[in-house]
PDB file with SEQRES, HELIX, SHEET and CRYST1 records, atoms N, CA, C and O in Angstrom:
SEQRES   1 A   74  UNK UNK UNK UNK UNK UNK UNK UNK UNK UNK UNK UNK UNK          
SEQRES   2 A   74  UNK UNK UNK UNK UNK UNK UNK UNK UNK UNK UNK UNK UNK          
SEQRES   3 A   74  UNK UNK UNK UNK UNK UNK UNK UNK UNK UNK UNK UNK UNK          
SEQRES   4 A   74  UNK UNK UNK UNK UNK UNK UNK UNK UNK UNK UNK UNK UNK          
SEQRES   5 A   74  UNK UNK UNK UNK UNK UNK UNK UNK UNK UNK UNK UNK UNK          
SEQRES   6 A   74  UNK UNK UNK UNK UNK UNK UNK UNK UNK                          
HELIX    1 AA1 UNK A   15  UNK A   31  1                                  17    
HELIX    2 AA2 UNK A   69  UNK A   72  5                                   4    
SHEET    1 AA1 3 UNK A  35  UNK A  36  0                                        
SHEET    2 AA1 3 UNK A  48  UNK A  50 -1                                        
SHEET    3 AA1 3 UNK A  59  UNK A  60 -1                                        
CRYST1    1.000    1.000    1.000  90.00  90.00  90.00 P 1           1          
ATOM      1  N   UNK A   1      60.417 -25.869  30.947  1.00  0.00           N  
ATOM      2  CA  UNK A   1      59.413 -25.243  31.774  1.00  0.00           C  
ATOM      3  C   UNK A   1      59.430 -25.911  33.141  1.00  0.00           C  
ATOM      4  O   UNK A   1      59.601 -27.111  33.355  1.00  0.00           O  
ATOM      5  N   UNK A   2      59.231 -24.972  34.007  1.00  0.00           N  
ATOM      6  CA  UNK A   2      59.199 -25.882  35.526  1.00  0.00           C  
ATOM      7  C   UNK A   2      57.692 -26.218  35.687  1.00  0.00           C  
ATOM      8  O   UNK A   2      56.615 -25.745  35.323  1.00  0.00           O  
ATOM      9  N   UNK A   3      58.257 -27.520  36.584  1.00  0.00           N  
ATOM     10  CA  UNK A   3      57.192 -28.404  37.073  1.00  0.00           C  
ATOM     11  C   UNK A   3      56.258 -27.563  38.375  1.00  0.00           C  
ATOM     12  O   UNK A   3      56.883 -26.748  39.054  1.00  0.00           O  
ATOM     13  N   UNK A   4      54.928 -27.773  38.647  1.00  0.00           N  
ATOM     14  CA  UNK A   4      54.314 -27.121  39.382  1.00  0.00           C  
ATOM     15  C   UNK A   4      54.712 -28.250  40.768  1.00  0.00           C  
ATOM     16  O   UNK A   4      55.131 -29.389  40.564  1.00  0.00           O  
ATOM     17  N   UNK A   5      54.509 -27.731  42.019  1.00  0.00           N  
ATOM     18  CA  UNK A   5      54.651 -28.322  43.095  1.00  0.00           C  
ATOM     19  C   UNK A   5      53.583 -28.859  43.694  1.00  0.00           C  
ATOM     20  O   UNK A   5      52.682 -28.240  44.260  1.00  0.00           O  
ATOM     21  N   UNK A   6      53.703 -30.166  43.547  1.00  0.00           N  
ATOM     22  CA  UNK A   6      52.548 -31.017  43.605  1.00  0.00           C  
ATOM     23  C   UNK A   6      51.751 -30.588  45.590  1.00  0.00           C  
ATOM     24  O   UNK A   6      52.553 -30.836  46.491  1.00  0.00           O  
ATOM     25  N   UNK A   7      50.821 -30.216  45.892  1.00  0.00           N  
ATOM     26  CA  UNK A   7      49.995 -30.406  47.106  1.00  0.00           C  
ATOM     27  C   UNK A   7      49.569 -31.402  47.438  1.00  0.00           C  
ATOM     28  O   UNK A   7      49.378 -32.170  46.494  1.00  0.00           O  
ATOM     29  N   UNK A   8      49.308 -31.785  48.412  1.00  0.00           N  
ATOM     30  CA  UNK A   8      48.945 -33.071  48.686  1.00  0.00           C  
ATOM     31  C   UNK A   8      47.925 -32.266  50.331  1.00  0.00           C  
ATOM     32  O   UNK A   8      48.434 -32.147  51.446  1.00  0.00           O  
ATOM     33  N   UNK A   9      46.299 -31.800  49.913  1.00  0.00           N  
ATOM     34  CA  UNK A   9      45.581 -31.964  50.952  1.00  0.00           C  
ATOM     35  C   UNK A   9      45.186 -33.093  51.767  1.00  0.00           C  
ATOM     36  O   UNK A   9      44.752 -34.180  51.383  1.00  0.00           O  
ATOM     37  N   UNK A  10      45.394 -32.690  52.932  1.00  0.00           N  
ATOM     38  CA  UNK A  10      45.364 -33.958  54.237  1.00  0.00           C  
ATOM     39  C   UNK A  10      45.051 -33.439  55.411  1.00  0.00           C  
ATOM     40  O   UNK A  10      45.804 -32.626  55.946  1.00  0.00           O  
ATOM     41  N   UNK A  11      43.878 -33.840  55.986  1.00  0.00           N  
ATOM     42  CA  UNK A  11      43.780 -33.211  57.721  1.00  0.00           C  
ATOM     43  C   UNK A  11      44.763 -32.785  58.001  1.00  0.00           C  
ATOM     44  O   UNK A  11      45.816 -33.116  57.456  1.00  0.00           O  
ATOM     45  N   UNK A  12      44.637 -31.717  59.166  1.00  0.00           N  
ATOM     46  CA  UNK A  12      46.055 -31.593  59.485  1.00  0.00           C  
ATOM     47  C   UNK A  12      47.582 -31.269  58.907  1.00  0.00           C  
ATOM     48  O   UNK A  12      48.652 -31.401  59.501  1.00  0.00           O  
ATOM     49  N   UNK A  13      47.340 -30.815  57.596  1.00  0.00           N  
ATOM     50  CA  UNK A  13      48.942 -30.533  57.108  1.00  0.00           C  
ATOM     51  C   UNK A  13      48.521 -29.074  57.209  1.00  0.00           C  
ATOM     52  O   UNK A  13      47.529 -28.352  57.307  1.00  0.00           O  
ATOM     53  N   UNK A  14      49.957 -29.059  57.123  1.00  0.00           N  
ATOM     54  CA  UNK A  14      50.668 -27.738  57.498  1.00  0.00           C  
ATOM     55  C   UNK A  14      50.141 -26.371  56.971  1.00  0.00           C  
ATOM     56  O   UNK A  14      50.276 -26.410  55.748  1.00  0.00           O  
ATOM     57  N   UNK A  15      49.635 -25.255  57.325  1.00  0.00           N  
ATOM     58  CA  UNK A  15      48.877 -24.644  56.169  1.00  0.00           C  
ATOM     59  C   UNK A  15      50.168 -24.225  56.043  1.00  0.00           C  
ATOM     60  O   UNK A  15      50.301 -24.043  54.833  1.00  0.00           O  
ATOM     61  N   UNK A  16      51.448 -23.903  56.718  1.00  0.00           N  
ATOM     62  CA  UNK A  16      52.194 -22.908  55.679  1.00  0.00           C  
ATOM     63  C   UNK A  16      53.148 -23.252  54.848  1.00  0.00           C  
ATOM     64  O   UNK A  16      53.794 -22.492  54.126  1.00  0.00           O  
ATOM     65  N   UNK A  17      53.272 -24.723  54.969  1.00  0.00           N  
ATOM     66  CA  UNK A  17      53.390 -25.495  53.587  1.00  0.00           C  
ATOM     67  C   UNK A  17      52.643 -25.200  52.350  1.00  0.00           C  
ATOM     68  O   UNK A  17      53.124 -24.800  51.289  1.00  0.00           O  
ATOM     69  N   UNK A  18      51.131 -25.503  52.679  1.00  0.00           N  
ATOM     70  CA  UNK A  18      50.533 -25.417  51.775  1.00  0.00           C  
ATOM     71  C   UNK A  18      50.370 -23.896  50.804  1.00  0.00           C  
ATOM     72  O   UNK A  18      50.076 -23.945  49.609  1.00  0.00           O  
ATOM     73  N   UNK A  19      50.585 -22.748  51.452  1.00  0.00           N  
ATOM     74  CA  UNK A  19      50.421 -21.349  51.134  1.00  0.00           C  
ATOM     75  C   UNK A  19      51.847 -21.385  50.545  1.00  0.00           C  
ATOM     76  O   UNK A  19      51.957 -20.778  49.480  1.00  0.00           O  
ATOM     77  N   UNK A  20      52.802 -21.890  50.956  1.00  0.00           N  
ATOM     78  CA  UNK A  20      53.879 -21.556  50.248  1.00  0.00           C  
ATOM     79  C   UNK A  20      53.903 -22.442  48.867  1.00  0.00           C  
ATOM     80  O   UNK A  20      54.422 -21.833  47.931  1.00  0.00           O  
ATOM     81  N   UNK A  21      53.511 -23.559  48.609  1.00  0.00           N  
ATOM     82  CA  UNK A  21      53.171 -24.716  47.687  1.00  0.00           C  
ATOM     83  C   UNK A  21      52.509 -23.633  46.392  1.00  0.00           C  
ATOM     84  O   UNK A  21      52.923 -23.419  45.253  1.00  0.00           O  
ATOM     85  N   UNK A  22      51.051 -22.975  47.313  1.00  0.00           N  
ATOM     86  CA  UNK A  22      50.780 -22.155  46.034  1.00  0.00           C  
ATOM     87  C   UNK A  22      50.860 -21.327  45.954  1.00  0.00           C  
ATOM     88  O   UNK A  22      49.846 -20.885  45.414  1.00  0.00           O  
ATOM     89  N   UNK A  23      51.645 -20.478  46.201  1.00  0.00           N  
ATOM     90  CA  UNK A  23      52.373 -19.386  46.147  1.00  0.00           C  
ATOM     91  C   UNK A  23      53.552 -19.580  45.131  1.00  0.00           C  
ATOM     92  O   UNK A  23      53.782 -18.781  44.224  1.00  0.00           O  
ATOM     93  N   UNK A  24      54.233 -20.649  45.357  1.00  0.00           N  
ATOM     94  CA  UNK A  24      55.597 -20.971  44.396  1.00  0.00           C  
ATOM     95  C   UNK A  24      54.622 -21.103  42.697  1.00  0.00           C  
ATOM     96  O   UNK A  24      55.052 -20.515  41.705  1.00  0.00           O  
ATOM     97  N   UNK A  25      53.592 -21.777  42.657  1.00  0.00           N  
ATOM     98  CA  UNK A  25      52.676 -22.421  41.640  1.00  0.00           C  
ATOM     99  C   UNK A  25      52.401 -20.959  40.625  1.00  0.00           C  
ATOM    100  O   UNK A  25      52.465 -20.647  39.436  1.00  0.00           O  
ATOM    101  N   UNK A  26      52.000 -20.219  42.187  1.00  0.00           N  
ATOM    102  CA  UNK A  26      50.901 -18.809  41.420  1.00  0.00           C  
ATOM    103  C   UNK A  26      52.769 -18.116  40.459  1.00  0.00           C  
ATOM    104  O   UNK A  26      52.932 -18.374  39.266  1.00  0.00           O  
ATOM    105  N   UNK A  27      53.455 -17.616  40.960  1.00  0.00           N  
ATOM    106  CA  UNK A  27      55.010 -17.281  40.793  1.00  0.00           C  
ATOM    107  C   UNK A  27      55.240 -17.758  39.452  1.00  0.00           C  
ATOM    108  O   UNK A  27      55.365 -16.923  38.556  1.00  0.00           O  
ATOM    109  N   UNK A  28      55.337 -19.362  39.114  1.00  0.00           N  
ATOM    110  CA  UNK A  28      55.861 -20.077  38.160  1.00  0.00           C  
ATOM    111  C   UNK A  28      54.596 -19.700  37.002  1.00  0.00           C  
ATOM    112  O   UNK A  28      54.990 -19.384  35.879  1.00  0.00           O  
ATOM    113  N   UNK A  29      53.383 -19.722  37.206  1.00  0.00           N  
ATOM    114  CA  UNK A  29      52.371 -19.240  36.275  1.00  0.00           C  
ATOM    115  C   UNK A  29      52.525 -17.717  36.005  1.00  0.00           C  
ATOM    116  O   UNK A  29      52.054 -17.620  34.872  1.00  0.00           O  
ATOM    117  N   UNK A  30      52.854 -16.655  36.332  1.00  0.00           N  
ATOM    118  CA  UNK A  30      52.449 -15.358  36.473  1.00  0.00           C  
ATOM    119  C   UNK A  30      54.224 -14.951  35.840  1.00  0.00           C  
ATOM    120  O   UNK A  30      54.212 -13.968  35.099  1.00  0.00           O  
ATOM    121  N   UNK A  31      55.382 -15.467  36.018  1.00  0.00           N  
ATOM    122  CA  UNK A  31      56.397 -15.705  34.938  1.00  0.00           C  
ATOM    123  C   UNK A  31      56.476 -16.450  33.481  1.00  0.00           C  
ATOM    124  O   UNK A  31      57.446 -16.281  32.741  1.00  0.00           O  
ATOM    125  N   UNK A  32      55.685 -17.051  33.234  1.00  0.00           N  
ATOM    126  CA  UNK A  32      55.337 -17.783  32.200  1.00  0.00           C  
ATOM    127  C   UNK A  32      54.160 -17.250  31.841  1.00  0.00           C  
ATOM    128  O   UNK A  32      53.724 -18.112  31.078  1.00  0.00           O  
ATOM    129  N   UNK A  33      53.237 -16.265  31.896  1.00  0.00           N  
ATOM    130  CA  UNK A  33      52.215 -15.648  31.265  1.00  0.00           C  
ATOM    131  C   UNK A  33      51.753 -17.093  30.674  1.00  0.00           C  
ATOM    132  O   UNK A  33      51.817 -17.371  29.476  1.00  0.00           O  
ATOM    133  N   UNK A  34      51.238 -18.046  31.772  1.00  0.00           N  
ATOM    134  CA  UNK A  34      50.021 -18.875  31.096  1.00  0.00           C  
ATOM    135  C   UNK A  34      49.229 -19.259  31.835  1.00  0.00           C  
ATOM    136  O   UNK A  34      49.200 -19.113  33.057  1.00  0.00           O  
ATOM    137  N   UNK A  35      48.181 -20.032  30.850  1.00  0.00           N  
ATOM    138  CA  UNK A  35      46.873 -20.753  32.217  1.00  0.00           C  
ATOM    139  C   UNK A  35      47.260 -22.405  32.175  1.00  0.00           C  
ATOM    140  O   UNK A  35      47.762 -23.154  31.337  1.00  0.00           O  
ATOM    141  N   UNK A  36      46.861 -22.511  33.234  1.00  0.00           N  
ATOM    142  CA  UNK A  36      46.275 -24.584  32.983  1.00  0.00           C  
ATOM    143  C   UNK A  36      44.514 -24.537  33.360  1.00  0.00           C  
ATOM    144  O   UNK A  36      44.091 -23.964  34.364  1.00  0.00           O  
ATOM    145  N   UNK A  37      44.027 -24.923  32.816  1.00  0.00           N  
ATOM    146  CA  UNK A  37      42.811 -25.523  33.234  1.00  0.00           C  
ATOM    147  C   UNK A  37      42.641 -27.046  32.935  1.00  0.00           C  
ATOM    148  O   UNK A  37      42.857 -27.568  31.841  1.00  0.00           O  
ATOM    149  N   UNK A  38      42.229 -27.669  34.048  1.00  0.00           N  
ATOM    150  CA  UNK A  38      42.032 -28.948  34.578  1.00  0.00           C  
ATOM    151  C   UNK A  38      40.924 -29.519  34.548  1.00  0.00           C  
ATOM    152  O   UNK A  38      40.163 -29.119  35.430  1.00  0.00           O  
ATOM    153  N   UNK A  39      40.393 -30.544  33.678  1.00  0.00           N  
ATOM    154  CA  UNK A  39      39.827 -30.953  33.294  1.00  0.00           C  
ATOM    155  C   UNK A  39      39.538 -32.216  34.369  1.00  0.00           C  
ATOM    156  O   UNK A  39      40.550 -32.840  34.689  1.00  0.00           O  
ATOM    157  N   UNK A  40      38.352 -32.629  34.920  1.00  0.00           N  
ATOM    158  CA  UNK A  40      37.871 -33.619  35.439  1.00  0.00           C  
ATOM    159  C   UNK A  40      38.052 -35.400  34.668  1.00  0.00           C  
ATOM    160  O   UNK A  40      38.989 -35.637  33.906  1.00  0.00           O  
ATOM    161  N   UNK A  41      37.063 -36.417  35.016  1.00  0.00           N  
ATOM    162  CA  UNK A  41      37.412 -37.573  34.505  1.00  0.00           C  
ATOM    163  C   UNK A  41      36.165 -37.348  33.623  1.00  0.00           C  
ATOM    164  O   UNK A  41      36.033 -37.797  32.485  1.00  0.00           O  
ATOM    165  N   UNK A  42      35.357 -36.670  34.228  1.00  0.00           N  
ATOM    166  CA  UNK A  42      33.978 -36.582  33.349  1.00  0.00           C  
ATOM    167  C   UNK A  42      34.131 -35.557  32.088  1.00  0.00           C  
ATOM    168  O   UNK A  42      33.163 -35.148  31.447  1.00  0.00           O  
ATOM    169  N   UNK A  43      35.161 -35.288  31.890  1.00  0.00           N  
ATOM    170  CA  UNK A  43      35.657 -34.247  30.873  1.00  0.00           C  
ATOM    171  C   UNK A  43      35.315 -32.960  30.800  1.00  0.00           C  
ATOM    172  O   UNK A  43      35.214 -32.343  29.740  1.00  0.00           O  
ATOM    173  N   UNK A  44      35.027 -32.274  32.447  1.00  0.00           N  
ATOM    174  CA  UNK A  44      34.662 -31.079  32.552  1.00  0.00           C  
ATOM    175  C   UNK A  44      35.583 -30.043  33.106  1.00  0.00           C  
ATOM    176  O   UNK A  44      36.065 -30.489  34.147  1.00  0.00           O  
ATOM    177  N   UNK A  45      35.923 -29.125  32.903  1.00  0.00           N  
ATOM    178  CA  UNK A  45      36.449 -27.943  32.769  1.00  0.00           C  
ATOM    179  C   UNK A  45      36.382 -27.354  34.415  1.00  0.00           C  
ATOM    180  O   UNK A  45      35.772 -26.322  34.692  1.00  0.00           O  
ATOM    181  N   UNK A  46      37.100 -28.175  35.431  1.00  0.00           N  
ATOM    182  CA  UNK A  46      36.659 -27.449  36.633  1.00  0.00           C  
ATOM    183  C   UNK A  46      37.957 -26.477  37.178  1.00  0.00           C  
ATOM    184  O   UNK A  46      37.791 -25.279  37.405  1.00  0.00           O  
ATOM    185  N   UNK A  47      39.159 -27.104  37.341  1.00  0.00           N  
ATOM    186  CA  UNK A  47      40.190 -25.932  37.414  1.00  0.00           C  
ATOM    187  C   UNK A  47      40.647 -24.914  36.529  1.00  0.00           C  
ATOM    188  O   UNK A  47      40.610 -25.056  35.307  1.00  0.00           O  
ATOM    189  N   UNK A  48      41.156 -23.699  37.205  1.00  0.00           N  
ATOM    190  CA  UNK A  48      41.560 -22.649  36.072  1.00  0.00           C  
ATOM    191  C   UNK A  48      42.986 -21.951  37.198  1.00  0.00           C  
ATOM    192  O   UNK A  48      42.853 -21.276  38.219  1.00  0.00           O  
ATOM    193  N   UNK A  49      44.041 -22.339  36.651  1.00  0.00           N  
ATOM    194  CA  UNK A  49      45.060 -22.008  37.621  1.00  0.00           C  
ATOM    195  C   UNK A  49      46.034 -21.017  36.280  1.00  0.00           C  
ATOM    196  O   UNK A  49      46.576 -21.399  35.243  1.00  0.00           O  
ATOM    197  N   UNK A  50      45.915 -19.718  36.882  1.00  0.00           N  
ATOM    198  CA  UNK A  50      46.724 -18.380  36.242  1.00  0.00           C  
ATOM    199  C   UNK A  50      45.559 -17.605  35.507  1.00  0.00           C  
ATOM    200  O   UNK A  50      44.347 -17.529  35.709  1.00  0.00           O  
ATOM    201  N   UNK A  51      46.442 -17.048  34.549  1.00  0.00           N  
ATOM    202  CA  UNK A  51      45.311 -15.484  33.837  1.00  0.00           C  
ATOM    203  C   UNK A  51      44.077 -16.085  33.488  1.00  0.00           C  
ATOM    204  O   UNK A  51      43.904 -17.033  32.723  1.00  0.00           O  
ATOM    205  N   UNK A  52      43.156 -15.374  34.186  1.00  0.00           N  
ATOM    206  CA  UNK A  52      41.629 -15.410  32.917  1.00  0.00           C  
ATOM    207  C   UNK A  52      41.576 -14.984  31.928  1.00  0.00           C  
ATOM    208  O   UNK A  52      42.526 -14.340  31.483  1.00  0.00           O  
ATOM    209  N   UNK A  53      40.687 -15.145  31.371  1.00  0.00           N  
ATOM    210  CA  UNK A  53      40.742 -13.559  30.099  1.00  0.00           C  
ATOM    211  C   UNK A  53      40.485 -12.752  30.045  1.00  0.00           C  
ATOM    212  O   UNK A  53      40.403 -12.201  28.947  1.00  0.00           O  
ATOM    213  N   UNK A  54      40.099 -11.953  31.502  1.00  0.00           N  
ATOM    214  CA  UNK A  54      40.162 -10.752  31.742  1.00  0.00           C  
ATOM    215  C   UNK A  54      41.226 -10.029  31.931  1.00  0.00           C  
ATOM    216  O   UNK A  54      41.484  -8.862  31.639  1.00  0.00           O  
ATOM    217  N   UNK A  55      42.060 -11.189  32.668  1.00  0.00           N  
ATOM    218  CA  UNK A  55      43.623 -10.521  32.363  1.00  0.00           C  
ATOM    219  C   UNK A  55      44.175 -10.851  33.736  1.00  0.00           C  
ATOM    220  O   UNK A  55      45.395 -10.833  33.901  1.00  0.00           O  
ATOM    221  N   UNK A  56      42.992 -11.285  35.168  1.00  0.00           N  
ATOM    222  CA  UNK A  56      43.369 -11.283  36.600  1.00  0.00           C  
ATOM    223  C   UNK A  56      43.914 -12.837  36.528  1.00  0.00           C  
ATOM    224  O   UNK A  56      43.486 -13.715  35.779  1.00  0.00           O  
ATOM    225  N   UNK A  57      45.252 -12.973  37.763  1.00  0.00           N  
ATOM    226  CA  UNK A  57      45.181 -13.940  38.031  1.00  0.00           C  
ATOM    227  C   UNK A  57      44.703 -14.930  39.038  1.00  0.00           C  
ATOM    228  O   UNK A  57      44.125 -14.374  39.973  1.00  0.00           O  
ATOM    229  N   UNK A  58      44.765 -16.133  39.125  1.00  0.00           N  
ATOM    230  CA  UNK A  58      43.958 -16.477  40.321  1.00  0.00           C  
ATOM    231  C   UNK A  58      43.851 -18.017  40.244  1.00  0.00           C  
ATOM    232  O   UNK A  58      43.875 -18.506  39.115  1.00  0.00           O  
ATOM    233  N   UNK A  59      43.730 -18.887  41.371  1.00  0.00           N  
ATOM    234  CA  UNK A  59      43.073 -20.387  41.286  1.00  0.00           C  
ATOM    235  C   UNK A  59      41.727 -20.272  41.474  1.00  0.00           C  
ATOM    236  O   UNK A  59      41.175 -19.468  42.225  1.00  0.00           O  
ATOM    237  N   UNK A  60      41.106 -21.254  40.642  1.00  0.00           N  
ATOM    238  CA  UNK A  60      39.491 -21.371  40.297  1.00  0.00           C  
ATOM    239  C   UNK A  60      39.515 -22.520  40.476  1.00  0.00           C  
ATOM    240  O   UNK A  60      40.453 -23.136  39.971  1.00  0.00           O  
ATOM    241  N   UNK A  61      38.155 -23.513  41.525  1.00  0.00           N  
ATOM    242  CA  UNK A  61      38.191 -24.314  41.070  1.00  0.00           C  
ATOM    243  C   UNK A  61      36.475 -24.201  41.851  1.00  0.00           C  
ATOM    244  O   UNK A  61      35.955 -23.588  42.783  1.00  0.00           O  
ATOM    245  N   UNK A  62      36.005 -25.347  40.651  1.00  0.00           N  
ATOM    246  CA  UNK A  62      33.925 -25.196  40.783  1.00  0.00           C  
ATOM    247  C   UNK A  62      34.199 -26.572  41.110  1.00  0.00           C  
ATOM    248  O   UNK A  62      35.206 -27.279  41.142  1.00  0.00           O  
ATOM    249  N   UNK A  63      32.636 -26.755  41.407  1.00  0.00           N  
ATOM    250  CA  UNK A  63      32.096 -28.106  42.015  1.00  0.00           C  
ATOM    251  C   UNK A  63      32.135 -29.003  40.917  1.00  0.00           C  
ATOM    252  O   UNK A  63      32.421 -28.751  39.746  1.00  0.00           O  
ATOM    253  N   UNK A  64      31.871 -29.883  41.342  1.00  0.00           N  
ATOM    254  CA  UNK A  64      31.652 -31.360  40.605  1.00  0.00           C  
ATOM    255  C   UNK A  64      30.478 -31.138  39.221  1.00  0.00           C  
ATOM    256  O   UNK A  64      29.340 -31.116  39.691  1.00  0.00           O  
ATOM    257  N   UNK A  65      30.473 -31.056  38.453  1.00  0.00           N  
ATOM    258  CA  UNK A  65      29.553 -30.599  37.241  1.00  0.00           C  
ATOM    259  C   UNK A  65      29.967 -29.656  36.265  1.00  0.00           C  
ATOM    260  O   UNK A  65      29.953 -29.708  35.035  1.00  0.00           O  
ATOM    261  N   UNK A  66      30.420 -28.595  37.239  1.00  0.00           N  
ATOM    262  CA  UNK A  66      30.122 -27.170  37.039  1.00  0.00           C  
ATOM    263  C   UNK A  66      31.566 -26.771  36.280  1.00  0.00           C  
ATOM    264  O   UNK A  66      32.643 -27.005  36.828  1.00  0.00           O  
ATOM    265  N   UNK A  67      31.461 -26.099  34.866  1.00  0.00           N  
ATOM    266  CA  UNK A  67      32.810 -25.798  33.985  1.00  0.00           C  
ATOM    267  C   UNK A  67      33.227 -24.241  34.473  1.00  0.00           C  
ATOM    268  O   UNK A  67      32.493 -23.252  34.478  1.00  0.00           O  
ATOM    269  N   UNK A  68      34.475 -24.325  34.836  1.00  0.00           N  
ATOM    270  CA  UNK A  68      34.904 -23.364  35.319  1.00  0.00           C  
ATOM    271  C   UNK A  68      34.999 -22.302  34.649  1.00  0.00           C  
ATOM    272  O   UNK A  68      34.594 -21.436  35.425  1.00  0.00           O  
ATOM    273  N   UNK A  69      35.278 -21.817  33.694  1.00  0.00           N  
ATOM    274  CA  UNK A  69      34.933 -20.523  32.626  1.00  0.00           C  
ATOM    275  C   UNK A  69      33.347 -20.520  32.705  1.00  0.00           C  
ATOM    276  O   UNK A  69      32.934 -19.450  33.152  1.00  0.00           O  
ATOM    277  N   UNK A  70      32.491 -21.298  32.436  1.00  0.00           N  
ATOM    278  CA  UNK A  70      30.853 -20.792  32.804  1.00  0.00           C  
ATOM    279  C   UNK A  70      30.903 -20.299  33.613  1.00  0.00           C  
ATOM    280  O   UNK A  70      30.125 -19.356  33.465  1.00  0.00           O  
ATOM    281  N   UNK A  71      31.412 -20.237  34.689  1.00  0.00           N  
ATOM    282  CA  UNK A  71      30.847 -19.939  36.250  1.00  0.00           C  
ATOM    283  C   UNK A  71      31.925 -18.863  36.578  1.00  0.00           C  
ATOM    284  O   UNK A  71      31.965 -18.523  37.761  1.00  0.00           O  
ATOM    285  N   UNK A  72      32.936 -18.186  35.594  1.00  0.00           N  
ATOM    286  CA  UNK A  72      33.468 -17.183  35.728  1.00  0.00           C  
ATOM    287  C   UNK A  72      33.094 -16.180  34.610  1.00  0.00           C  
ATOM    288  O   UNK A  72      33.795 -15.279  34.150  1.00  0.00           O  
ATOM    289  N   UNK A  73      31.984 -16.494  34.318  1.00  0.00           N  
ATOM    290  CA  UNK A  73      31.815 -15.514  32.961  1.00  0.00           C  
ATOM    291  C   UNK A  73      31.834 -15.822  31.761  1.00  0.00           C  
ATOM    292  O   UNK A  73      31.221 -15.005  31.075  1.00  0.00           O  
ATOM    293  N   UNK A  74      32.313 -16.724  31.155  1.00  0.00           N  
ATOM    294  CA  UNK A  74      33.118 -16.541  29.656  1.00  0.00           C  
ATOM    295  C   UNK A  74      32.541 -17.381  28.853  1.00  0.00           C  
ATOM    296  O   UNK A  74      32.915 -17.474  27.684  1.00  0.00           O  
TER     297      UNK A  74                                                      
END                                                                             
């Protein structure tokens, strides 16, 4: 399985680095029909990178607390 392409946000970088970064990410998820969701240190559920279970794809990511499937519905 390929590796996702790590981002690295920083004042000032490049946005079209960065659009292409997740763009390659969204590509490698949406060929592989899967999700990652990313779990915090506090053991909460804040990223959701590829399909929901509605079926759309997309990057999700909630605030500090907040579990990302709650706050999309599910």
């Amino acid at each position: 399985m390929a590796k996702f392409s790590p981002i690295e946000l920083q004042p000032g970088a490049d946005m079209n680095l960065l659009i292409q970064a997740v763009n390659d990410n969204f590509r490698q998820v949406a060929s592989s029909n899967r999700t990652d969701i990313i779990t915090d240190e506090n053991g909460d559920q804040r990223i959701l990178l590829g399909k929901q279970p509605n079926g759309e794809y997309g990057l999700y990511i909630t605030k500090p607390g907040k579990d990302v499937l709650t706050e999309l519905g599910y």
